[in-house]
DSSP file (Angstrom, degrees, kcal/mol; ACC not computed):
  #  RESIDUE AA STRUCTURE BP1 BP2  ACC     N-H-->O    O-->H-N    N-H-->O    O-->H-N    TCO  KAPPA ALPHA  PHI   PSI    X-CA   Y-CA   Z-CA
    1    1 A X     >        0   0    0      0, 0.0     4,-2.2     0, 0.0     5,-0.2   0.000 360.0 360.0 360.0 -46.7  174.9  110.0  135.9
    2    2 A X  H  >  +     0   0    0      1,-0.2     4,-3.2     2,-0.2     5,-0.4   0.944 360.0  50.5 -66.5 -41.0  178.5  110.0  138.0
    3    3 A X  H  >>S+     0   0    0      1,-0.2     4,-2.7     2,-0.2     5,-0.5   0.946 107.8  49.7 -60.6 -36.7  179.7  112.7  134.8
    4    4 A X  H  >5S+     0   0    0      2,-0.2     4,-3.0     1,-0.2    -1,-0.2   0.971 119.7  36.4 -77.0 -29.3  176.7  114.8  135.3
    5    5 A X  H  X5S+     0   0    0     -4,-2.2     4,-3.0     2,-0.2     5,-0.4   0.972 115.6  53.0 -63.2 -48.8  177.4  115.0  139.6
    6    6 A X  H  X5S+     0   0    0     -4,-3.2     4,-1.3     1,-0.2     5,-0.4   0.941 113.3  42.7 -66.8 -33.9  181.0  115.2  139.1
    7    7 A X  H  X5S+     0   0    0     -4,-2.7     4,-1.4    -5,-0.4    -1,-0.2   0.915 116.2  53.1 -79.1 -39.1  180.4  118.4  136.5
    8    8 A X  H  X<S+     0   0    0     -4,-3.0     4,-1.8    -5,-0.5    -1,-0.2   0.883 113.0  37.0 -34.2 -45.1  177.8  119.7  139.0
    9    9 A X  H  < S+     0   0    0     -4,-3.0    -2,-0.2     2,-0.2    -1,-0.2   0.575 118.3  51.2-104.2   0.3  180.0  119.7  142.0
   10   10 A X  H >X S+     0   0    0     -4,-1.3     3,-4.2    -5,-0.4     4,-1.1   0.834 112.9  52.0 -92.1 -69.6  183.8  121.0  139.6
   11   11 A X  H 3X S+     0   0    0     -4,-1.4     4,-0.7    -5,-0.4     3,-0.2   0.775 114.2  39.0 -77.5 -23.8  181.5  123.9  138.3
   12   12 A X  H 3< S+     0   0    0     -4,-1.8    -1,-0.3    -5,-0.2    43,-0.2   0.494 112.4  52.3 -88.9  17.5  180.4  125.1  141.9
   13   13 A X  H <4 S+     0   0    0     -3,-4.2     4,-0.3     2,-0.1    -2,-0.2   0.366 114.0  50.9-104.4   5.0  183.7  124.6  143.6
   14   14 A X  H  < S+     0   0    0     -4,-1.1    -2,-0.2    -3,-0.2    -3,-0.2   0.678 110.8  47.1-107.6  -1.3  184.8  126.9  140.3
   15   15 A X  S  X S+     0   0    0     -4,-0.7     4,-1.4    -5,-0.3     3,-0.4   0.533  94.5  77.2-104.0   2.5  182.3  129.4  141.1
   16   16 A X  H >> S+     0   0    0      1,-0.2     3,-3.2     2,-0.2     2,-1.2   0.876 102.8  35.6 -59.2 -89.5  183.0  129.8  145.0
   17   17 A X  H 3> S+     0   0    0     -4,-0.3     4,-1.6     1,-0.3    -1,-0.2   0.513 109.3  62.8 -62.9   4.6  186.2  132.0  144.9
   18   18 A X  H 3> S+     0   0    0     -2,-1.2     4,-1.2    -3,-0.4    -1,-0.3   0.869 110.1  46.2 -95.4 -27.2  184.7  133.9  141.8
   19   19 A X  H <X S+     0   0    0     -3,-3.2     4,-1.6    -4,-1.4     5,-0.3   0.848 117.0  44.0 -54.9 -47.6  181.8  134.9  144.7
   20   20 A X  H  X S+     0   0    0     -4,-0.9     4,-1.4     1,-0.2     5,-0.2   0.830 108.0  51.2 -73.0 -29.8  184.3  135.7  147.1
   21   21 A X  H  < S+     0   0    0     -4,-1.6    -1,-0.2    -5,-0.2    -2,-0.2   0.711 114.8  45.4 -62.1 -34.9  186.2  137.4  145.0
   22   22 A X  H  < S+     0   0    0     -4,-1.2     4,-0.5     2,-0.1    -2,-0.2   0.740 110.1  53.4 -54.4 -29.0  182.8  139.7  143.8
   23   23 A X  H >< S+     0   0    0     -4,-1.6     3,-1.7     2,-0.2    -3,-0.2   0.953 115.0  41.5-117.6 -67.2  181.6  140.3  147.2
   24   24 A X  T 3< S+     0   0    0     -4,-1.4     3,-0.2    -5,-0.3    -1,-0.1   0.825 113.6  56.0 -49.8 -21.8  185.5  141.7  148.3
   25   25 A X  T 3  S+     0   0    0      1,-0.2     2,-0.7    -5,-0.2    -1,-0.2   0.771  92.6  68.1 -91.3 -12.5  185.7  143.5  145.4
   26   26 A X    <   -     0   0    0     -3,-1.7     3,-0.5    -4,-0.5    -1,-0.2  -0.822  58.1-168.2-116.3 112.1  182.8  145.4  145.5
   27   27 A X  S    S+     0   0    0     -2,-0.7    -1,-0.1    -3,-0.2    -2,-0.1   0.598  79.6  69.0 -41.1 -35.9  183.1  148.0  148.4
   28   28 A X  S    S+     0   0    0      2,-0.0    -1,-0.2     3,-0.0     3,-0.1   0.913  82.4 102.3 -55.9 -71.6  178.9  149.0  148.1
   29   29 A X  S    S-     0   0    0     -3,-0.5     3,-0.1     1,-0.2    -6,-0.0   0.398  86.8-117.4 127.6  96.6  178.3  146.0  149.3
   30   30 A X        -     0   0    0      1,-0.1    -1,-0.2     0, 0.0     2,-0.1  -0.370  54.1 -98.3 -59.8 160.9  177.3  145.0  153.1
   31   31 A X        -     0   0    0     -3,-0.1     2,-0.3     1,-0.1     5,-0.1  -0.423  35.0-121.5 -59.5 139.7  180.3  142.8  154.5
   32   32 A X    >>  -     0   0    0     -2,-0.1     3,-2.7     1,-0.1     4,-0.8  -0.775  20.4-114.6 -78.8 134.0  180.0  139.2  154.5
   33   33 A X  H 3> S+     0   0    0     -2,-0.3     4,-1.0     1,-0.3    -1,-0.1   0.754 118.2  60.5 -46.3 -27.9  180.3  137.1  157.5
   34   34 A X  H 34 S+     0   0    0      1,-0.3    -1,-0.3     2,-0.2    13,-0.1   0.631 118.2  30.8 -80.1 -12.9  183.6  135.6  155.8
   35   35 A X  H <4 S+     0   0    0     -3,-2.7    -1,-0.3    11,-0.0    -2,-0.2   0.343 100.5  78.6-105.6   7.6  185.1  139.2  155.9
   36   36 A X  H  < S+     0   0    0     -4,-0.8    -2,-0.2    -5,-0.1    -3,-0.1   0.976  83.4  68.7 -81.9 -42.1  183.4  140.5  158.7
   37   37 A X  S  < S-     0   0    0     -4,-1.0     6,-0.1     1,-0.1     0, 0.0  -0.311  75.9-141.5 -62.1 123.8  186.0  138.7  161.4
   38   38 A X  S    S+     0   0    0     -2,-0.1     2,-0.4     4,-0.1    -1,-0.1   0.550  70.9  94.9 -78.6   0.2  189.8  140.2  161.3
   39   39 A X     >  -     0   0    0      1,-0.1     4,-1.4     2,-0.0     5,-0.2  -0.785  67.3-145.8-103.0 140.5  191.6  137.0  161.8
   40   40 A X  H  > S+     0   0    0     -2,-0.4     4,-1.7     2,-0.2    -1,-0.1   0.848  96.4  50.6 -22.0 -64.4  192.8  135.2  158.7
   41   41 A X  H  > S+     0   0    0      1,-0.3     4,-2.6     2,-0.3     5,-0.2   0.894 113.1  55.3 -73.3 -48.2  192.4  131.7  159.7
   42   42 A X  H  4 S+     0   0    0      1,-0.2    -1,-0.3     2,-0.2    -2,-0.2   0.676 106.6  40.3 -21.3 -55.8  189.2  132.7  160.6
   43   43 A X  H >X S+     0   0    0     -4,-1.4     4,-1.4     2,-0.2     3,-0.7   0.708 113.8  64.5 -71.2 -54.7  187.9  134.1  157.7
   44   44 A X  H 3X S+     0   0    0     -4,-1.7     4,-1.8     1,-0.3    -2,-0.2   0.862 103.9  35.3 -70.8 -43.8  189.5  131.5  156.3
   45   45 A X  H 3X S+     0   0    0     -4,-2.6     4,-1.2     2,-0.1    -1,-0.3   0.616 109.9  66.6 -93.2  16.5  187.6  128.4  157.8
   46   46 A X  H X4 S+     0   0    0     -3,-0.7     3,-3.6     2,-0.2     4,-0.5   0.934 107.5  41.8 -69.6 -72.9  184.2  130.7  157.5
   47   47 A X  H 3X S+     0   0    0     -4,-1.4     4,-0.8     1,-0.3    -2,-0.1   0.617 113.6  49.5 -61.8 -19.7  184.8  130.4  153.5
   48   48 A X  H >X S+     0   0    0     -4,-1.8     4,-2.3     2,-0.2     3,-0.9   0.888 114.4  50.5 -72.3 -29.5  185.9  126.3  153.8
   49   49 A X  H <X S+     0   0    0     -3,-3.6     4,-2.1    -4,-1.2     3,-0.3   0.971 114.5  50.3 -69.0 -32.7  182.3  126.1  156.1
   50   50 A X  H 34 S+     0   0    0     -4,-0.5     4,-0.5     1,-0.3    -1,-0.3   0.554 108.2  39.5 -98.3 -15.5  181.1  127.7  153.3
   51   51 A X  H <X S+     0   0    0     -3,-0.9     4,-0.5    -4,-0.8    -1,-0.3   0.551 116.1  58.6-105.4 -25.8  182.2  125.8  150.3
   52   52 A X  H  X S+     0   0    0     -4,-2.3     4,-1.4    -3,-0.3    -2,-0.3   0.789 101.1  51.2 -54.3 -42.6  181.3  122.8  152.4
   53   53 A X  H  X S+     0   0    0     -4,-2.1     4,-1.6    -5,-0.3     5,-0.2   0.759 116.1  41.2 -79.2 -30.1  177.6  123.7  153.0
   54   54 A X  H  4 S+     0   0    0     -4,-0.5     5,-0.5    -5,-0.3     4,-0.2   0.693 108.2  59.7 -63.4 -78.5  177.0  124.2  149.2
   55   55 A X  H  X S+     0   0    0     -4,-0.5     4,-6.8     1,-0.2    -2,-0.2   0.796 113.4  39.3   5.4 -57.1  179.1  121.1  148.6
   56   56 A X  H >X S+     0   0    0     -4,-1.4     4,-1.2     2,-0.2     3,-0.6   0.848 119.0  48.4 -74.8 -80.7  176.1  119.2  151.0
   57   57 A X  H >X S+     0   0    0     -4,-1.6     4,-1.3     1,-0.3     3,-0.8   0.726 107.3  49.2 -51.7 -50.5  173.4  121.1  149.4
   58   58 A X  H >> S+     0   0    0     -4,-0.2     4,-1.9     1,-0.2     3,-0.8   0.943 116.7  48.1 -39.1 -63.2  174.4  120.5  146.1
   59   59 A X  H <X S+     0   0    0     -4,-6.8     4,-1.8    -3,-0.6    -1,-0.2   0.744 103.8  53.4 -44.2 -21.6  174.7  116.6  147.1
   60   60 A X  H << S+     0   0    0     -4,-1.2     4,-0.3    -3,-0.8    -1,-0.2   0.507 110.1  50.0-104.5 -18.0  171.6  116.1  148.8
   61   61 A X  H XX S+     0   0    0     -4,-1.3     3,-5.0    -3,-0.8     4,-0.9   0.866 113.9  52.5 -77.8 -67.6  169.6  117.8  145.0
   62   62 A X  H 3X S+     0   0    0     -4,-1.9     4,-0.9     1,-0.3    -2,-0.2   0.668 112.5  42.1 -30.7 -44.3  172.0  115.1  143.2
   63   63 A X  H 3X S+     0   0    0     -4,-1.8     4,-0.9     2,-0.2    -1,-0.3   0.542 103.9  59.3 -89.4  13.8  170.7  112.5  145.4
   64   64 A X  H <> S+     0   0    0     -3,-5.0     4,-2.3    -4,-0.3    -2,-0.2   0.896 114.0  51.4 -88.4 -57.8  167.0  113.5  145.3
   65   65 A X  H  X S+     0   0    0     -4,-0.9     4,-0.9     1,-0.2    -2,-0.2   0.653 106.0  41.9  19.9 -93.0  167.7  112.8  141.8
   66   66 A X  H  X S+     0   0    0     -4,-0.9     4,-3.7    -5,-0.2     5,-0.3   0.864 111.7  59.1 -78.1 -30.9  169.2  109.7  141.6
   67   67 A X  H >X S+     0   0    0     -4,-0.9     4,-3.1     2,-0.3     3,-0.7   0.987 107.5  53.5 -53.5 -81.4  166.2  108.5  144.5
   68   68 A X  H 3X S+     0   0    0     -4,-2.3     4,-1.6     1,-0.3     5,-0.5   0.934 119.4  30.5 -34.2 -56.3  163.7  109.7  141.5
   69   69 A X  H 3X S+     0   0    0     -4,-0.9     4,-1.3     1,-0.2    -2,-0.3   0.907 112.2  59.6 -76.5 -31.3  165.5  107.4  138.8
   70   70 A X  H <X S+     0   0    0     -4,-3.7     4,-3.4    -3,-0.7    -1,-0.2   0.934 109.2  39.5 -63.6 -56.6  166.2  105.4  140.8
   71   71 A X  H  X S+     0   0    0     -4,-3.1     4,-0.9    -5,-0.3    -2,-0.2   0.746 112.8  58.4 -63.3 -23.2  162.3  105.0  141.6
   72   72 A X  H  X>S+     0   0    0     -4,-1.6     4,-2.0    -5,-0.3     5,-0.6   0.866 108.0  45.2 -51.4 -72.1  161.4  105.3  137.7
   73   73 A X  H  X5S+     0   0    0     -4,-1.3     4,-0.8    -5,-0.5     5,-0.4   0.910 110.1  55.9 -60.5 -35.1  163.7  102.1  136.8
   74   74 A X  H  X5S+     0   0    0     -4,-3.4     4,-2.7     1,-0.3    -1,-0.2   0.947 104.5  56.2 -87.7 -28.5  162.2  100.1  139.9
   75   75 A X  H  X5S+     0   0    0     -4,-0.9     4,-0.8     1,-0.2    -1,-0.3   0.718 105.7  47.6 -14.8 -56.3  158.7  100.7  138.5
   76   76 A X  H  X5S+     0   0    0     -4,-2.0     4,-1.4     2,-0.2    -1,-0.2   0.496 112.1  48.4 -93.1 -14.3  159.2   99.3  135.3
   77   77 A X  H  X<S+     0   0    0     -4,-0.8     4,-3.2    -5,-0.6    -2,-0.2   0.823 106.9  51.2 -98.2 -30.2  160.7   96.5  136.5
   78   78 A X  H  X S+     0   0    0     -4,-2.7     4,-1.2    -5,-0.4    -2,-0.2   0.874 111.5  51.3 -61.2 -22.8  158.5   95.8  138.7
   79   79 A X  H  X S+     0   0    0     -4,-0.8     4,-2.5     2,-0.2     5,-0.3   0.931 112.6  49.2 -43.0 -71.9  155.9   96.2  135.8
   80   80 A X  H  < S+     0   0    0     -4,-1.4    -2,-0.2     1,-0.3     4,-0.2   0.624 106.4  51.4 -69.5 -32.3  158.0   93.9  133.9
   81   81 A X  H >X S+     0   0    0     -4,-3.2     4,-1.7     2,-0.1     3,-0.7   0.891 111.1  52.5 -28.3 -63.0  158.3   91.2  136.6
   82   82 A X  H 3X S+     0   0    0     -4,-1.2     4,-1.2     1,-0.3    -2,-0.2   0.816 106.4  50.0 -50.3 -62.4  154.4   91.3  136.9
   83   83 A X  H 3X S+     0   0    0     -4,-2.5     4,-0.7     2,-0.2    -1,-0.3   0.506 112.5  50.5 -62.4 -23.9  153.8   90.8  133.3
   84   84 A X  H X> S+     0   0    0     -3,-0.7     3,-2.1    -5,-0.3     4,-1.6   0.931 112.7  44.6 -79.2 -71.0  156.3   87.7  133.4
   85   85 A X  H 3< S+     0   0    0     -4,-1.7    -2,-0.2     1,-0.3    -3,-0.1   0.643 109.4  52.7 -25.7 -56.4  154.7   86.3  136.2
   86   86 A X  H >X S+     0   0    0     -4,-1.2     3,-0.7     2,-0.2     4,-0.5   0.751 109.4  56.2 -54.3 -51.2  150.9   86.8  134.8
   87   87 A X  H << S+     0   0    0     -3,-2.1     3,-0.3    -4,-0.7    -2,-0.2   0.902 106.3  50.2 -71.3 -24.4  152.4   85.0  131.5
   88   88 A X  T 3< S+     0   0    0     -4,-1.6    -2,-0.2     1,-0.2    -1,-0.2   0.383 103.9  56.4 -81.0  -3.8  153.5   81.8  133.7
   89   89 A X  T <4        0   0    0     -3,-0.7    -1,-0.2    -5,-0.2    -2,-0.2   0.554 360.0 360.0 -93.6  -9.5  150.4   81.3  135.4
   90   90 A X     <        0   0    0     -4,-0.5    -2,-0.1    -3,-0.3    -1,-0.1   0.384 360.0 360.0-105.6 360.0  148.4   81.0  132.3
């Protein structure tokens, strides 16, 4: 489970600049809020808000996830509790 987040959240911090780098590169193109502004630094923490806000979105699927397996596993044990229990009264 930690391999499949950690390869989730490496392959969209390797596809941010490959976006930012499409989106400058094609001139057709309306402007993006992270190029619309003329200061650097600017521009420059637009794309960190920006790589941050996947970053969270991307977390918050992972942990919808784990919440779901997480809910799976407690099922069956709780199953498996019951069934013990059921055998000890008898």
């Amino acid at each position: 489970m930690k391999n499949t987040i950690a390869a989730v959240m490496t392959a969209s911090l390797a596809l941010v600049p490959v976006s930012c780098v499409w989106a400058q590169g094609n001139p057709g193109a309306s402007p993006s809020t992270a190029t619309e502004h003329p200061d650097e630094i600017v521009r420059m923490h637009q794309q960190v808000a920006a790589a941050n806000r996947e970053y969270n979105r991307e977390v918050a699927a992972a942990k919808k996830v784990y919440d779901h397996k997480k809910a799976e596993a407690k099922k069956k044990r709780d199953a498996a509790v019951e069934v013990a229990h059921s055998g000890v009264s008898q």
